[in-house]
C-alpha positions, 0 to 999 in steps of 0.5 A, a space after each residue: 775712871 777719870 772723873 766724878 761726881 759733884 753731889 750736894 751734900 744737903 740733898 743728895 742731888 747732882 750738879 747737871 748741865 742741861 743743854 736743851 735748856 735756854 741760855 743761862 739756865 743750863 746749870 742747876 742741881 738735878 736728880 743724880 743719874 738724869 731721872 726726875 725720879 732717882 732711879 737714873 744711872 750714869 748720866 755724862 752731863 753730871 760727870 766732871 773729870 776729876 784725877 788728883 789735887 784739889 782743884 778742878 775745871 767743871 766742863 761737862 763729860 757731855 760737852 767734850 770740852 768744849 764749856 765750862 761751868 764758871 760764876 756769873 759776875 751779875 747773877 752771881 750764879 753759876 753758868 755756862 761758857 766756851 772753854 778757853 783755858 781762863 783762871 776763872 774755870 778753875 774751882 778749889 776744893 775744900 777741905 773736910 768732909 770726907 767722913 761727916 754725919 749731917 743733920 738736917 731738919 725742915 718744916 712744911 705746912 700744907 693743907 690738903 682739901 678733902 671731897 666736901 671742901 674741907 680745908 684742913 693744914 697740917 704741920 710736918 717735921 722732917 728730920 734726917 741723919 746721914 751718915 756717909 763715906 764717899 770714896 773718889 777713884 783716883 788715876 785708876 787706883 782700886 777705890 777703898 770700901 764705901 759704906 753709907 747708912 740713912 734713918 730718917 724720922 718724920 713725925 706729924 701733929 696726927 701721927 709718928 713713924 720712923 723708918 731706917 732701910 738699906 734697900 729700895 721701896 718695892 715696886 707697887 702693883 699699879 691699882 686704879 685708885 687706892 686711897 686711905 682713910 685720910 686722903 692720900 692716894 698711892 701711885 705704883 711709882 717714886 715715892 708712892 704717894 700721890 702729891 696733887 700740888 706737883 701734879 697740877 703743876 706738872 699737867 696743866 692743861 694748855 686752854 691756848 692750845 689748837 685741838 685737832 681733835 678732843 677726848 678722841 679714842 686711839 687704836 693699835 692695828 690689833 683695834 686695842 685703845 691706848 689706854 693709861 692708868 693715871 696711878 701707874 707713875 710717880 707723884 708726880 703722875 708723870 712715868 704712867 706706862 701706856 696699855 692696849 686695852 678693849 676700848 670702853 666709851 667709859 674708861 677716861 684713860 682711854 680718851 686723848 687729844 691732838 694738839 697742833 700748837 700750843 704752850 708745847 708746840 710752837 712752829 712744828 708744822 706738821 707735828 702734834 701732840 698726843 695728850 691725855 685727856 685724863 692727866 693732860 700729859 703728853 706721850 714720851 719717848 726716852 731712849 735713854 730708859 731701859 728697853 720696854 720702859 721708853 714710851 711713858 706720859 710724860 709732862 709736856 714740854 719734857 720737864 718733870 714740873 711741867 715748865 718745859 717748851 716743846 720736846 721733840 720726844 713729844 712730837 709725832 707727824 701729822 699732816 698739816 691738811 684738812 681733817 678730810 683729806 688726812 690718812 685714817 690711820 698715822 704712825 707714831 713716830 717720835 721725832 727725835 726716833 729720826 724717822 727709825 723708830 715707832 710705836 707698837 705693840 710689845 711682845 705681850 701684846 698688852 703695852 705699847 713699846 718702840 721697835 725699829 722702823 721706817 716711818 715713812 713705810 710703816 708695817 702693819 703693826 705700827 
């Protein structure tokens, strides 16, 4: 209680202050929760406090007061600053839009290329009617019903359709490929359909990057293989769960590279990366996702569009030595785990999840 969120109401996303982000680009619009994909929960860099009136001072719950969101004069964009109780922190709220239908339309174009070459453009017309109440708590007070109802229609040059639903996708059953007639690839994750321009953009491969090893096999202490199905994440092919398999010298999702400096990793001696070969993402921890679902591929750099530096989730240890006097056997030990927590084998046995630990005394399943 005490504070709210600030949603845009074109696009249902979150004003989000970011500070693992360089300076000056900590303040944008992101996904409300903290997830690239929407699925995220409450997440204390979107909540501002908030209790009557209609003004409000924009410091980030995360930053327990200490910044605040204010308008940059030369970029006139918002940014961040240290709190000091200036005019210039304090934002009025406007009037209207309490209960307000909205109406947006947008084109795209966009030419996808089948196996032959083929080109082919298409035009695609996106039309949404929302219709929504928004309700604030305010000092306390029981909040009043809220209720929201979405029909959106969207319609190609090929073919029409118009869906209205009050519940989420179900989730897919992660399949190696499944592809239609037309071209379009389903993954198991956010939005369902794979979209390759925002997954190259998200995996690109680092050609700059220092490989310690290339398209190499990893085993668990079981002599299982890391093993991932790029179809198993979003559209993004980011989100892909990581499997203990029976190694197959055939199975490109079992083949992975090292990398000790590169686009994501720069000054870390004694760290690498773990990336697949397959979709050149990188092996992620997230505490901040529900327990069994932590350890994912994730874009390397930390970033959903693949525009990140380097993130400690990413980095595990590895010696800075010769590839002869290094240990035949290493843990994975996520740096921003602080040395406590590891990679392992779940209770099924079958997926590669965190579990407490010592990294510098690693048990044998680790």
């Amino acid at each position: 209680r005490g504070f709210a969120l600030l949603v845009s109401s074109l696009t249902n996303a979150c004003l989000d202050f970011d500070d693992r982000r360089p300076a000056g680009n900590q303040v944008f619009l992101f996904s409300c929760g903290g997830r690239a994909d929407g699925d995220g929960q409450t997440r204390d860099s979107q909540l501002f406090a908030f209790t009557s009136g209609n003004t409000i001072k924009l410091s980030p719950k995360r930053t327990k007061g200490a910044v605040c969101i204010v308008r940059n004069a030369q970029t006139k964009l918002l940014d961040q600053k240290t709190c000091n109780g200036s005019a210039t922190e304090i934002f009025t709220i406007g009037n209207g839009g309490a209960n307000a239908a909205v109406t947006t339309s947008a084109s795209a174009t966009r030419s996808t290329q089948n196996a032959q070459g083929v080109t082919s453009t298409k035009t695609v017309t996106f039309r949404t009617t929302v219709t929504q109440i928004v309700t604030v708590t305010r000092n306390g007070n029981a909040p009043a019903a809220a209720a929201a109802t979405t029909t959106t229609t969207r319609s190609t040059a090929a073919n029409a359709a118009t869906t209205s639903s009050t519940t989420p996708a179900p989730t897919q059953t992660p399949t190696k490929t499944t592809s239609s007639g037309n071209g379009v690839t389903s993954v198991s994750g956010a939005r369902g359909i794979l979209d390759p321009t925002a997954a190259a953009q998200s995996h690109r491969r680092d050609d700059t990057a220092t490989r310690a090893f290339t398209a190499v096999t990893i085993k668990s202490s079981s002599n299982k293989c890391l093993t991932i199905n790029q179809f198993a994440g979003d559209f993004r092919l980011n989100l892909i769960p990581i499997t203990l398999e029976t190694c197959d010298a055939s199975n490109p999702g079992q083949k992975w590279d090292v990398i000790t400096n590169g686009k994501h990793i720069t000054n870390q001696p004694g760290f690498a990366l773990i990336v697949s070969s397959l979709t050149n993402g990188c092996l992620n921890f997230d505490p901040r996702r529900a327990a069994g679902d932590q350890v994912l591929i994730f874009s390397c750099g930390g970033r959903a569009d693949g525009d990140g530096a380097t993130a400690d989730s990413q980095l595990f240890p590895f010696p800075a030595n010769t590839p002869t006097n290094r240990p035949a056997s290493l843990p994975l030990a996520p740096q921003n785990g602080k040395k406590a927590i590891c990679f392992a084998a779940d209770s099924t046995g079958a997926k590669l999840g965190a579990e407490a630990c010592n990294a510098a005394t690693p048990n044998a399943g680790e």
